[in-house]
C-alpha positions in Angstrom: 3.0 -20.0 -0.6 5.7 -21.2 -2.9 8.1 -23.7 -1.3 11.6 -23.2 -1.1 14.3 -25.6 -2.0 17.0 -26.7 -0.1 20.0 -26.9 -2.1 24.1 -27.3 -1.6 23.8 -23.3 -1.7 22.7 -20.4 1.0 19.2 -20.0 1.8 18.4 -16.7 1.5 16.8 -14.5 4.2 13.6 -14.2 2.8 13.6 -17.9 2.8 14.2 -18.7 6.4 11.7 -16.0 7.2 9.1 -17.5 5.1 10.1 -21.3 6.7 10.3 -20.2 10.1 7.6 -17.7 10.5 4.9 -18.1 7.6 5.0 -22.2 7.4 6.3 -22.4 3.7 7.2 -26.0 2.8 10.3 -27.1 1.7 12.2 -29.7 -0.7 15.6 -30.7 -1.2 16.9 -30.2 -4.7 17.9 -33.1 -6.3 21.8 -32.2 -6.5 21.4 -31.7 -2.5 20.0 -35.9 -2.2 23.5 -36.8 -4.1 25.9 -34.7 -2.3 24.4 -36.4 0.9 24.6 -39.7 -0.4 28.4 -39.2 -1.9 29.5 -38.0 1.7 27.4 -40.6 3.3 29.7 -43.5 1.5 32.7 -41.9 3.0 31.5 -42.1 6.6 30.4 -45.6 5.9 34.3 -46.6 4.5 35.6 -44.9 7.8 33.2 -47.0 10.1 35.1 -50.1 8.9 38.7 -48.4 9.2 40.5 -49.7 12.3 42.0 -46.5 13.1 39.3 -44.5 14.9 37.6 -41.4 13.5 35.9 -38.8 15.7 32.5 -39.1 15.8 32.3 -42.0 13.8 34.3 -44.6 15.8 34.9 -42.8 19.2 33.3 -40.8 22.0 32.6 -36.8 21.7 34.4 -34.0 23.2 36.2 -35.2 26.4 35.3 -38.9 25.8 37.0 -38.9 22.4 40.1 -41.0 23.4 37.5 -44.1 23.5 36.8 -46.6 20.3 33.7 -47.6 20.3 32.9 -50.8 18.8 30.6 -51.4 15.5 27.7 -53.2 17.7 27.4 -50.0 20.1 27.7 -47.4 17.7 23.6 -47.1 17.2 23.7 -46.8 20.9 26.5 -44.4 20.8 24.2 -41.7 18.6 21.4 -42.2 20.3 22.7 -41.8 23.8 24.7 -38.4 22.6 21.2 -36.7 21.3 19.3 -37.6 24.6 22.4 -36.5 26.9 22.6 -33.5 25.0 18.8 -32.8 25.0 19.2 -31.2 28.6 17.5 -27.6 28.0 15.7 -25.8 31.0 13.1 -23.2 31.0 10.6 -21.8 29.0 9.9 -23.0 25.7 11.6 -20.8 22.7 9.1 -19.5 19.9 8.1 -22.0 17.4 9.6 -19.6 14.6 13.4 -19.8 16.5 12.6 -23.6 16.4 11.8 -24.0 12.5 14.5 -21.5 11.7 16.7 -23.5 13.4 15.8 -27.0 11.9 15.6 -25.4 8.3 19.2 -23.9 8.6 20.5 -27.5 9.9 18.9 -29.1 7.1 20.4 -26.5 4.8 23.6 -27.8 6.0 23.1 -31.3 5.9 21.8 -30.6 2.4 25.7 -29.3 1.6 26.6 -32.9 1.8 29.6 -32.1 4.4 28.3 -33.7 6.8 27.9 -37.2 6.1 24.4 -38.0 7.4 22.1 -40.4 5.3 19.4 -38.8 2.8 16.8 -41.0 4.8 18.1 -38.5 8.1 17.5 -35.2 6.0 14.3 -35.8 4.6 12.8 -36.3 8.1 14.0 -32.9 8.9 12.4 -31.4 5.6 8.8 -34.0 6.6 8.8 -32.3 10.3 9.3 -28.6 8.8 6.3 -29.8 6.4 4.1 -31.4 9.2 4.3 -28.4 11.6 5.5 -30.6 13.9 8.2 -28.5 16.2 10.3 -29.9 18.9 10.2 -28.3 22.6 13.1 -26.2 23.0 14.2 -24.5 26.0 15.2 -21.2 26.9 18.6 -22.3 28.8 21.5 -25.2 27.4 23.4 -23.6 24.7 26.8 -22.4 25.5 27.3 -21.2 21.8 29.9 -23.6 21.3 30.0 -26.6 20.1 27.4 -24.4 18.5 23.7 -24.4 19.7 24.6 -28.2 21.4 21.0 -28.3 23.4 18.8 -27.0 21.8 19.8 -28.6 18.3 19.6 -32.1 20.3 16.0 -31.5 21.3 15.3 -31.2 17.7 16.9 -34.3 16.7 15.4 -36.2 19.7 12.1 -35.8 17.9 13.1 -37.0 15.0 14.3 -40.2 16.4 11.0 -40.2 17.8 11.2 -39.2 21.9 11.1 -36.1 23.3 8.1 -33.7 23.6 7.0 -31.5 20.2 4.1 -29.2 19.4 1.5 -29.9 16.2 0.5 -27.9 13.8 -2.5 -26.8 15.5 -0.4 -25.6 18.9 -0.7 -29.3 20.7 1.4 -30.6 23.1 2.3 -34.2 22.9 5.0 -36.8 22.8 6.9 -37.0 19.8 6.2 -40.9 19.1 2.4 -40.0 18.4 2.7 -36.9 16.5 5.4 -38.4 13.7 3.0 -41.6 13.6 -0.3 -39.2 13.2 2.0 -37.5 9.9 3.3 -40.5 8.9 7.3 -40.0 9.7 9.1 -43.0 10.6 11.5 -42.1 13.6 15.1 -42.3 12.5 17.6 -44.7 13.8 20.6 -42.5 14.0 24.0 -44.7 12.5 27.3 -43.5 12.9 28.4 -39.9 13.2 24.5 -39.1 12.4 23.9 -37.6 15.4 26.8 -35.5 16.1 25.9 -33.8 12.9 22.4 -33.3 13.9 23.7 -31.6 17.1 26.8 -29.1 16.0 25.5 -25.8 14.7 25.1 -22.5 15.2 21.7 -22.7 13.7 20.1 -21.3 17.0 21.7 -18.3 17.2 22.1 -17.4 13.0 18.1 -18.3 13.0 17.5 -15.5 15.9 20.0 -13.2 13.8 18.1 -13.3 10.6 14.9 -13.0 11.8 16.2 -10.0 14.3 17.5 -8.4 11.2 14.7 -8.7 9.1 12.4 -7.1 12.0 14.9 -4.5 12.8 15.1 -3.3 9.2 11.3 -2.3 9.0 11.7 -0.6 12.5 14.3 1.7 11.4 12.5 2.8 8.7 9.6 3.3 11.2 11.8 5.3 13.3 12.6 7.4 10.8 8.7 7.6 10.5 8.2 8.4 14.2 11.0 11.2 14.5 9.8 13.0 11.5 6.4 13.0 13.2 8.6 14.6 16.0 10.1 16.9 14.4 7.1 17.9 13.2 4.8 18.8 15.8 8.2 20.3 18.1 8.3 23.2 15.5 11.4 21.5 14.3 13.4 22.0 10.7 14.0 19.8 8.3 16.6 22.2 7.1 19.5 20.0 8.9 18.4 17.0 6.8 19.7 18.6 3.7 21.6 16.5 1.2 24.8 18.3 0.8 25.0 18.9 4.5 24.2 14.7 5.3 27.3 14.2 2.4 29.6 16.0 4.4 29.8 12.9 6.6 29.3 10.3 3.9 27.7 6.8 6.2 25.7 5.7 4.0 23.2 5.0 6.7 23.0 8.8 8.0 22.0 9.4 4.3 19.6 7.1 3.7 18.0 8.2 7.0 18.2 12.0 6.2 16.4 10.8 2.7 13.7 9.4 4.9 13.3 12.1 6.9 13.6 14.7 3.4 10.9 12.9 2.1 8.3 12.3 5.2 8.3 16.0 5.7 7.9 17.3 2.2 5.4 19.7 1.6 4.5 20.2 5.6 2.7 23.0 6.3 3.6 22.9 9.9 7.4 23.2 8.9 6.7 26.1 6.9 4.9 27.9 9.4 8.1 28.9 11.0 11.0 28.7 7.9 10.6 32.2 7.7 13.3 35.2 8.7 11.2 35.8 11.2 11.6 32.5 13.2 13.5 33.0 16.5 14.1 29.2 17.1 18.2 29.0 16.4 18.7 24.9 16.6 16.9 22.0 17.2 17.7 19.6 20.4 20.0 16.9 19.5 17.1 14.1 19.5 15.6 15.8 17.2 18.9 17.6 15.2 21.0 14.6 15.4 18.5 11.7 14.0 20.0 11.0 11.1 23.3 10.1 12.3 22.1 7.5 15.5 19.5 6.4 13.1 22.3 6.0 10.2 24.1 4.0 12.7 22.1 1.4 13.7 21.5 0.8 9.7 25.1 0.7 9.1 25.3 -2.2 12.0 22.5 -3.9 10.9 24.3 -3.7 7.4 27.5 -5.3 8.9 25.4 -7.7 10.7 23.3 -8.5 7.5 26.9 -9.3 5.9 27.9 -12.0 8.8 24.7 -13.7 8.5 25.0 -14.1 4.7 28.3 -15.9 4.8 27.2 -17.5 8.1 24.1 -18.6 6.1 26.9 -20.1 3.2 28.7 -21.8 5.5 28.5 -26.0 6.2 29.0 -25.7 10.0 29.7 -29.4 11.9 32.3 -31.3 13.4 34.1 -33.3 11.9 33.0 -32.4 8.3 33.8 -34.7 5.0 35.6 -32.2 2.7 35.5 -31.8 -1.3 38.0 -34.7 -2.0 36.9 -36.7 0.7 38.5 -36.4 3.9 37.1 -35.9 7.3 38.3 -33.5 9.3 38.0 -31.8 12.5 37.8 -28.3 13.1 36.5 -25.2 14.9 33.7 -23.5 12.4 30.7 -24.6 14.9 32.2 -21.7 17.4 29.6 -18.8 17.2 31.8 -15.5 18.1 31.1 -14.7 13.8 27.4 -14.2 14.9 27.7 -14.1 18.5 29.5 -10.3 17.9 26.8 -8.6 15.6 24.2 -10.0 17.8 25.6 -8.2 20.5 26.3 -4.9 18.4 22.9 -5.0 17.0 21.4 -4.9 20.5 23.6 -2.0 21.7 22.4 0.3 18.6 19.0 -0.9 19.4 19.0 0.5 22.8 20.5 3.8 21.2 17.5 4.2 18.8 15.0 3.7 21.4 16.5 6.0 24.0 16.6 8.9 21.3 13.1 8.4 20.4 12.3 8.5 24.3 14.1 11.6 24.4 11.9 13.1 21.8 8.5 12.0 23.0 9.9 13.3 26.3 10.0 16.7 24.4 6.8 16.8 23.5 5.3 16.6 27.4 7.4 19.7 29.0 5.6 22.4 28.1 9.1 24.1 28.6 10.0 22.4 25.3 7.4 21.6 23.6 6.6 24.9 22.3 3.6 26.1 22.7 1.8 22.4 23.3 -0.2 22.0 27.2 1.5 20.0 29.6 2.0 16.6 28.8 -0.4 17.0 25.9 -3.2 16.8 28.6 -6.7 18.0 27.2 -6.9 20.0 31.1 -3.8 19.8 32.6 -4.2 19.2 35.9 -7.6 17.8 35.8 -5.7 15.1 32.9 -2.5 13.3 32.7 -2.1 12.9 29.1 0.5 11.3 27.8 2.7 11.7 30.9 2.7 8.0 31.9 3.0 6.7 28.3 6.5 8.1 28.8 7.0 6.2 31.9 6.2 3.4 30.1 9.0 3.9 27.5 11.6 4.9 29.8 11.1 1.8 31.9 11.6 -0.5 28.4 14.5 2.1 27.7 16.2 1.3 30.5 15.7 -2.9 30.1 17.1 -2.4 26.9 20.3 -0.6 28.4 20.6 -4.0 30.3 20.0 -6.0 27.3 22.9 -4.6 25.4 25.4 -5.4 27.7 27.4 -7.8 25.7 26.9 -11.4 25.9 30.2 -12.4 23.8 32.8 -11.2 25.9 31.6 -13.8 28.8 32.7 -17.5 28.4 32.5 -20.4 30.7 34.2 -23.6 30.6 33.1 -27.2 29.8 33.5 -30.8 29.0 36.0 -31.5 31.3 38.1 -28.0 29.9 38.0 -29.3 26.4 35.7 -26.8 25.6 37.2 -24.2 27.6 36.1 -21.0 25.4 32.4 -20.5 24.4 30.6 -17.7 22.3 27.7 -17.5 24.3 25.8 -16.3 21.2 22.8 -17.8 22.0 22.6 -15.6 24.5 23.5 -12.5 22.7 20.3 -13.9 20.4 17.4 -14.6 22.9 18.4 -10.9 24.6 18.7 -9.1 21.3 14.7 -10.7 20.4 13.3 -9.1 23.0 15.2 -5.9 22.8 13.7 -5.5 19.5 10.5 -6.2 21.0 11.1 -3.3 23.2 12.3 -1.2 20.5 9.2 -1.6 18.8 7.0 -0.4 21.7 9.5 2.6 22.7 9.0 3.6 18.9 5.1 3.0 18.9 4.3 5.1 22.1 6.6 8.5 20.2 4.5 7.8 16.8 1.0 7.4 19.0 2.5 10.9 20.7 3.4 12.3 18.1 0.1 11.8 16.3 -1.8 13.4 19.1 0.8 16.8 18.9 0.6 16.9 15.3 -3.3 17.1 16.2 -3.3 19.7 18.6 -1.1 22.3 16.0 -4.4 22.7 13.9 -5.2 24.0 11.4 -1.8 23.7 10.4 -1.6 20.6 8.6 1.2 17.8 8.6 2.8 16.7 5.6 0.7 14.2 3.7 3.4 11.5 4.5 3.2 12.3 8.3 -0.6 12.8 7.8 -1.3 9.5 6.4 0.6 7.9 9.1 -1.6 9.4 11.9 -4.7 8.9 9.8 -4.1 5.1 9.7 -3.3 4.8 13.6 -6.9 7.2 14.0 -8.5 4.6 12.6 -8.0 2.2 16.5 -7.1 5.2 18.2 -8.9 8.7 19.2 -7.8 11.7 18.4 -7.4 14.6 21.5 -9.4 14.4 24.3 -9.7 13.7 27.6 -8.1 11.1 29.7 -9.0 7.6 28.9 -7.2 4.1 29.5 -4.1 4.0 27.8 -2.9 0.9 27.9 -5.3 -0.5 24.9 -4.3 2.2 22.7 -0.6 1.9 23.1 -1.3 -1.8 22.4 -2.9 -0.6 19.2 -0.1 1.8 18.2 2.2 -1.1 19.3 0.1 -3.6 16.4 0.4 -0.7 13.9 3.9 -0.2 14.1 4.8 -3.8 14.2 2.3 -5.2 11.8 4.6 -2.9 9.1 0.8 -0.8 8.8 2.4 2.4 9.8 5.1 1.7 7.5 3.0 0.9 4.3 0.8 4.8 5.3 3.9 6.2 5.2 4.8 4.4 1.7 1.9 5.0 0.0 2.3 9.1 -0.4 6.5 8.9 -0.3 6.6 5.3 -2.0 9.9 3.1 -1.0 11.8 3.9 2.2 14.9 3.1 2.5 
């Protein structure tokens, strides 16, 4: 896997992704080591001044009015990491962890922060180690940025704390640095408030939410052609000039999807003719495009914060161009705390239209012409019936999950930091809402498979039929009952492994 370098530029996506998630290794550029060395010689001219400097010379946040002498300033960083190292809970997923350490390197590597090169490169030896600090579910406010949870990472690299290996082992931090051969950092002055004030948490959640969520809509789109497909439905609404009537770009590229999954299915053209009586299509099925269109439109918008959010040197205070350092308010989250949020609402829009449609296919007073529930001998079998009860219960979690974290705020630090984001939050909520999402979308496709089954000897389209084919090969075809739960775990693998996808792809090539 190629590594990726850290430079005084963004990361892109694709490069925190392959960090956090696939292991990739990373170096910092050359031009990176002497922007952190020129900033780190005007922190070390401010230690001497005799007027005091937040964060280099006094306390933090409501402590600030206090000096703090030369010979406790060692002291000074090092207690700030371990008070702020006060997460609760369960541990967060090692790929939130090394997104979250990569994107503080990437700002320490702007130079704006005034941390020494020695500090930085034991970030970039941990990411290459494996070696991930235990982080908790609870601590972060969102402001000053992901405060807990980026303290537990620098804890570890002083050396204390808890982390896990490579190989999944828990085990005091001390021993795992000495087995890789990292020398624990002795934090010096303003050090560790730069190691702390981030929104690295939350912006590493976002961009690996977005990358996730961009294969699933495209897998929706999948799964509701399949729909449309085996309801009798009409691709007929779909139609360019009709979609360019309402030009969001997202409801296009969706209704191009949809165009192009359904092309040359005989099932559709069964019933195109004069002589169908069927006069419109529900709305789950008829109105696809445009809730589909709209989640990609928000994950567009959300896409755009992340990139600048991704550009941005985020601490408190920071050393500027010519110099100075200066405080300010750029480690608040509400950028990212927002889209987190919105992206979770749209989630739960997609999923409860898709549970609408797979609802469609078990009433045989809509499903046209289909048994009850899809059951082999209703009556005698269940079918599907409780596959839907399955997504309607995740439907409804994800309802709950896209009420808004951003809008709340709490006060703290004696009212000095008396209006939060709360977009870590917003983050860990909006993770498992696209978990949900891609189960609520994996139980219509593994439906939708079945139905497009039972209307033989029509035949799908090949895009649709490729689709099915590949989930056939884990899952049965039509038959009676057997234990769901394994094959909906199955279908769930398919869709989320991108496999579904990639069927899809090979007869339509590139969705959008």
């Amino acid at each position: 896997m190629t590594a990726v370098v850290v430079g005084v530029g963004a990361p892109s996506p694709d490069e925190v992704v392959s960090v956090a998630r696939h292991g990739a290794q990373v170096i910092l550029s050359p031009e990176a080591l002497k922007e952190i060395a020129r900033s780190r010689e005007v922190v070390k001219a401010l230690a001497d001044d005799v007027k005091p400097h937040y964060g280099v010379s006094t306390g933090f946040g409501a402590l600030a009015t206090r000096h703090i002498p030369t010979e406790l300033r060692t002291q000074l960083q090092r207690s700030l990491v371990r008070s702020h190292a006060a997460g609760s809970g369960p541990e967060v997923e090692r790929e939130v962890v090394r997104a979250l350490m990569l994107l503080r390197l990437s700002t320490l590597a702007t130079g704006r922060t005034g941390v020494r090169t020695e500090t930085a490169e034991a970030y970039a030896a941990l990411l290459n180690a494996g070696i991930t600090p235990v982080v908790h579910e609870y601590g972060s406010l969102g402001c000053s940025g992901d405060l807990a949870p980026l303290a537990h990472c620098a804890l570890a690299v002083m050396g204390e704390g808890v982390v896990r290996t490579a190989d999944g082992e828990r085990k005091p931090a001390a021993e795992a640095l000495a087995a890789a051969g990292i020398a624990p950092v002795v934090l010096e002055e303003k050090e560790g408030l730069a190691l702390i004030n981030g929104t690295d948490g939350m912006l590493g959640m976002l961009v690996l939410a977005a990358h996730d969520l961009r294969r699933l809509l495209s897998t929706a789109d999948i799964a509701a052609a399949m729909s449309v497909e085996g309801q009798l439905g009409t691709d007929a609404v779909f139609a360019a000039d009709l979609q360019a009537m309402r030009p969001h770009p997202g409801q296009g590229d969706s209704a191009g999807n949809l165009r192009s999954l359904l092309a040359d299915s005989a099932i559709i053209a069964s019933h195109a003719g004069p002589d169908c009586t069927y006069v419109q299509d529900a709305y789950s099925l008829r109105c696809t495009p445009q809730v589909h269109g709209t989640a990609r439109d928000t994950l567009t918008h959300a896409e755009l914060i992340a990139s600048r959010e991704l550009a941005s040197a985020v601490d408190n205070p920071v050393v500027t161009l010519d110099g100075r350092v200066e405080s300010n308010g750029n480690f608040h989250g509400a950028p990212v705390a927002a889209v987190l949020d919105f992206l979770a609402i749209t989630v739960a829009d997609v999923a409860s239209i898709s549970e609408r449609r797979t609802d469609r296919f078990l009433d045989p007073a809509r499903n046209r012409g289909l048994n009850a529930f899809l059951a082999d001998d209703p009556g005698v079998d269940s079918g599907h019936m409780i596959a839907q009860y399955t997504q309607a219960a995740i439907v409804s979690e994800l309802k709950r999950l896209a009420a808004p974290a951003s809008v709340d705020s709490i006060p703290s630090s004696a009212m000095q930091e008396d209006h939060v984001s709360m977009g870590w939050a917003a983050a860990r909520k909006l993770r498992r809402a696209i978990d949900g999402l891609g189960r609520v979308l994996a139980v219509e496709l593994y439906t939708a498979a079945r139905a497009l089954d039972l209307r033989a000897p029509l035949t799908p389209a090949p895009a649709t039929a490729a689709v099915r084919d590949g989930l056939r090969v884990t899952v049965e075809g039509p038959g009676t009952d057997r234990w769901l739960a394994p094959e909906i775990e199955e279908a769930v693998q398919y869709v989320s492994s991108g496999r579904a996808l990639a069927a899809a792809e090979s007869v339509t090539g590139a969705l959008v």
